[in-house]
MIVEX-14868 format. One line per 8 residues: number of its first residue (from 1); their letters; for each residue x, y, z of N, C-alpha, C. Coordinates in steps of 0.1 Angstrom, whole numbers. Atoms other than C-alpha are relative to their C-alpha. Example, Ala and Ser with C-alpha at 12.3 -4.5 7.8 and 13.67 -1.06 7.14 Angstrom:
residues 2
1) AS) 9/-12/0/123/-45/78/9/12/0 ~ -9/-11/0/137/-11/71/-8/11/8 $
***
This chain:
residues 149
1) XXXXXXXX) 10/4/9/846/1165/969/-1/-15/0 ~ 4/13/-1/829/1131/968/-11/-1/-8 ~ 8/5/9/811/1116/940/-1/-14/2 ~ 5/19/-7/790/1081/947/-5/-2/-10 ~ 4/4/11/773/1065/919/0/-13/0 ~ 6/16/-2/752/1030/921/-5/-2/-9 ~ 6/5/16/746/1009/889/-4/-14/5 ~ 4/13/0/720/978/895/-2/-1/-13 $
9) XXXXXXXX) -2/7/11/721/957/865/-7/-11/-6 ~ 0/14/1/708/929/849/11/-7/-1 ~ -15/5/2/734/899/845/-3/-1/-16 ~ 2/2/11/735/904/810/12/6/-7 ~ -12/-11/11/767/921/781/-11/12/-1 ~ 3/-22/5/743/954/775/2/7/9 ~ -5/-9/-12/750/966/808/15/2/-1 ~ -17/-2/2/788/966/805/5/10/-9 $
17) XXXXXXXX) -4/-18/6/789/996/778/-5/13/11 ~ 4/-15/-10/768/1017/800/4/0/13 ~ -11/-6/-16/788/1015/833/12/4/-9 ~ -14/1/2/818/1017/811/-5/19/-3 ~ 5/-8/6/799/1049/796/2/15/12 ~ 3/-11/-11/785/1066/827/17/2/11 ~ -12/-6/-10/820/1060/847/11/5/-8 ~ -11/-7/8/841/1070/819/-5/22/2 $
25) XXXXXXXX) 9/-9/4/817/1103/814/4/6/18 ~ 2/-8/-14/821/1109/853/12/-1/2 ~ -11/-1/-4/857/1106/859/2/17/-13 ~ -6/-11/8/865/1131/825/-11/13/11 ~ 9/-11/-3/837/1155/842/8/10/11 ~ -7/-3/-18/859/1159/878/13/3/-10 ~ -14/2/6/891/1161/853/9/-9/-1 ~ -7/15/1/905/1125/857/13/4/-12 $
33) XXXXXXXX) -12/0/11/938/1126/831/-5/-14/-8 ~ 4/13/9/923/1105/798/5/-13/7 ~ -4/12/-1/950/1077/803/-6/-4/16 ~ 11/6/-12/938/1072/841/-13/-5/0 ~ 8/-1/6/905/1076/832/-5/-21/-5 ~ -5/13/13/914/1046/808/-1/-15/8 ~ -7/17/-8/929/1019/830/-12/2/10 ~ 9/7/-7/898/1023/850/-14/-7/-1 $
41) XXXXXXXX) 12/-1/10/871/1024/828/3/-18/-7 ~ 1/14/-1/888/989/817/0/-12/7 ~ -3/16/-14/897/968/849/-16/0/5 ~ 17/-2/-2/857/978/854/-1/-6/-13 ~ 4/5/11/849/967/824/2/-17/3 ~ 0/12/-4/868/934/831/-6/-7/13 ~ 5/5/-9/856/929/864/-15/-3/-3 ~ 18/0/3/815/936/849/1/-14/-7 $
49) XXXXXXXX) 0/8/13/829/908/823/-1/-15/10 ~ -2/10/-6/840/882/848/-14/-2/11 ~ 13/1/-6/804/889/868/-9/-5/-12 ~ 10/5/8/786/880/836/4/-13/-5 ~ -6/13/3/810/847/827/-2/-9/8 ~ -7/0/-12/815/840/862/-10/-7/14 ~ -1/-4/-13/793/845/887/-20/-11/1 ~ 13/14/-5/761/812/889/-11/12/-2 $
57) XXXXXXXX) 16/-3/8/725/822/889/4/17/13 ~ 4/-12/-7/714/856/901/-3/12/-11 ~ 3/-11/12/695/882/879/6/10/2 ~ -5/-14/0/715/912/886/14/3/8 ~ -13/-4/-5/746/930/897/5/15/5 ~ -1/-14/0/756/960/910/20/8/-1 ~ -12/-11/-3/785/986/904/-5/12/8 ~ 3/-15/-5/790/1013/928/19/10/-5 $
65) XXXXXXXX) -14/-9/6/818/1046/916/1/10/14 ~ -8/-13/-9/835/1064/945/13/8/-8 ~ -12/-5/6/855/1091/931/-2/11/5 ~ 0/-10/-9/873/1115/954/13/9/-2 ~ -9/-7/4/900/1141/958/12/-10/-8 ~ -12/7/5/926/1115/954/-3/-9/-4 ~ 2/17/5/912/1076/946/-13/1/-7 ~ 11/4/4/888/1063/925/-4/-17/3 $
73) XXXXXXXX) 5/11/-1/867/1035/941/-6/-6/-6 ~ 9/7/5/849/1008/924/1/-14/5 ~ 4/12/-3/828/981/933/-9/-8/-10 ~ 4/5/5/817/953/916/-15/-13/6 ~ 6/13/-6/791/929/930/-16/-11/0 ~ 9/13/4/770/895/923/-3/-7/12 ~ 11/11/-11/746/873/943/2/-15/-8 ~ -7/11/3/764/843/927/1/-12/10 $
81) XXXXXXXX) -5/10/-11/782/813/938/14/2/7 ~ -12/-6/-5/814/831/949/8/-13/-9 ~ -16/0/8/852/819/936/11/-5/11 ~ -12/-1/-11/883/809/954/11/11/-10 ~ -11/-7/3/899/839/945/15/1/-2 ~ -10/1/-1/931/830/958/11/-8/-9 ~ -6/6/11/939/803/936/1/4/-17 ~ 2/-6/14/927/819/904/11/12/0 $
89) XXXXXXXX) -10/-6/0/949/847/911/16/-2/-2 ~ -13/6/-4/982/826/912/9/2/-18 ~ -8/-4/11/1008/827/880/-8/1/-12 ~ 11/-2/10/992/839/849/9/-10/-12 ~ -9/9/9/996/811/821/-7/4/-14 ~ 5/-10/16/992/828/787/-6/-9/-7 ~ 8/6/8/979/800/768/-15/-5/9 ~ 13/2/-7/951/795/795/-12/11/-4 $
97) XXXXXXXX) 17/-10/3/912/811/787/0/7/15 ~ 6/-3/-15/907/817/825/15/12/8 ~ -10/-4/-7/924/842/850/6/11/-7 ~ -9/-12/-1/938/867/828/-7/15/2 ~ 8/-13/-4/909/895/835/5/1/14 ~ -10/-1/-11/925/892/871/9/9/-2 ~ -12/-7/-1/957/896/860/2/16/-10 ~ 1/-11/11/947/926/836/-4/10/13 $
105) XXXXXXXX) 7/-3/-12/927/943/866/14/4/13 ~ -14/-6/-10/960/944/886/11/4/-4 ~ -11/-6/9/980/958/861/-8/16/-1 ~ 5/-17/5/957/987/855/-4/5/13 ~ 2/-8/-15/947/997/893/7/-1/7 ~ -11/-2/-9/966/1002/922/0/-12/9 ~ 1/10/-13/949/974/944/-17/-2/-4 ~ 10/8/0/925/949/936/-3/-13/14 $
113) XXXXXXXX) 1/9/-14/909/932/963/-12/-11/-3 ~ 17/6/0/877/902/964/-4/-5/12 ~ 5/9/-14/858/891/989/-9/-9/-7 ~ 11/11/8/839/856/976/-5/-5/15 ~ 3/14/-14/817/836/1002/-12/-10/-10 ~ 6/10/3/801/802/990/-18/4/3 ~ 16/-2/2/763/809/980/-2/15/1 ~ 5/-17/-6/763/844/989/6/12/-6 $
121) XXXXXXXX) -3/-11/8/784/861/960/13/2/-1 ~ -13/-2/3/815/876/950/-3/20/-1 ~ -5/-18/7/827/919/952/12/-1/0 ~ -13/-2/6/856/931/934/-1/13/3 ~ -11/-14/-4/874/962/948/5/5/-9 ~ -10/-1/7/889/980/924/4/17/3 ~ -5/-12/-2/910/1013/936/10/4/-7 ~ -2/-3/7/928/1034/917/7/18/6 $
129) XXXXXXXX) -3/-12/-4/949/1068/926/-1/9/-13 ~ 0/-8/8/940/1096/908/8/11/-5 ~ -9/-8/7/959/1119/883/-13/8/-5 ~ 7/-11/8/939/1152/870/8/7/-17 ~ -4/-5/9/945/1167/838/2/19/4 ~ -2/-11/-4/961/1206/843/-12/6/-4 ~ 14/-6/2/932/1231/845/-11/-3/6 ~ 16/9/-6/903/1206/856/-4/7/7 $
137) XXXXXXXX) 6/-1/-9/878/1213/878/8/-4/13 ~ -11/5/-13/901/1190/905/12/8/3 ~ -14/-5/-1/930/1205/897/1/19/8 ~ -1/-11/-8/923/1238/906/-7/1/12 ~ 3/0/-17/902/1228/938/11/-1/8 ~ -12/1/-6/932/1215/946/6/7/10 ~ -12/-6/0/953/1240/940/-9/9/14 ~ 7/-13/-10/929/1264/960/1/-5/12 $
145) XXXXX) -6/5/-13/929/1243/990/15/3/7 ~ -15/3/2/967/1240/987/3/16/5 ~ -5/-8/1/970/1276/988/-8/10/13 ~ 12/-6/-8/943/1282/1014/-10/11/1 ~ 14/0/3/915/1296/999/-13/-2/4 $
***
């Protein structure tokens, strides 16, 4: 099974409930396990946050949701001024404003990745291995595969 799901956006905060909404609403659907669910519906959240703080002129943004037997993909991406990701990534300093949606984002997914290029934008990666809750829809595809069905 493979579920895709494309959110253009304006660059604005009302868009950030309703991706949080529609990808929360579509992970529990496939059986995602709440707390999974959770941590991805936020490091998305923070990634939409740092596109709206973040990311120079450009009216719009897009999320896309891959969510498959095992991972849940998400992309994040602005027509910005891009980032030097590298540096912003480096030790998180707790009394700093900046940098800790990063470091939150790689606490709750498996593997965050960016690609920035100078005038041309910033996407944020965010993957995620999935856990089902017993019963789900997934869980017994699964199992049925598994058992060869």
């Amino acid at each position: 099974m493979q579920l895709v799901l494309s959110i253009c956006l304006p660059r604005d905060r009302t868009g950030i409930p309703v991706t949080r909404h529609i990808i929360r609403d579509a992970l529990r659907e496939v059986g995602v396990a709440d707390d999974c669910a959770h941590d991805i519906v936020v490091a998305q959240s923070e990634a939409c946050t740092n596109v709206i703080d973040h990311s120079g002129p450009g009216d719009q943004y897009e999320v896309r949701v891959e969510i498959s037997d095992e991972r849940c993909v998400i992309s994040v991406v602005d027509t910005g001024d891009g980032f030097d990701a590298v540096n912003l990534a480096g030790d998180l300093d707790l009394d700093s404003e900046r940098g800790r949606g990063i470091h939150l984002m790689k606490a709750l997914v498996d593997h965050v990745h960016f690609e920035s290029r100078p005038d041309s934008g910033t996407a944020v990666y965010l993957e995620k291995n999935l856990r089902f809750r017993p019963g789900s829809l997934m869980t017994r595809r699964l199992a049925e595969e598994a058992g060869g069905n």
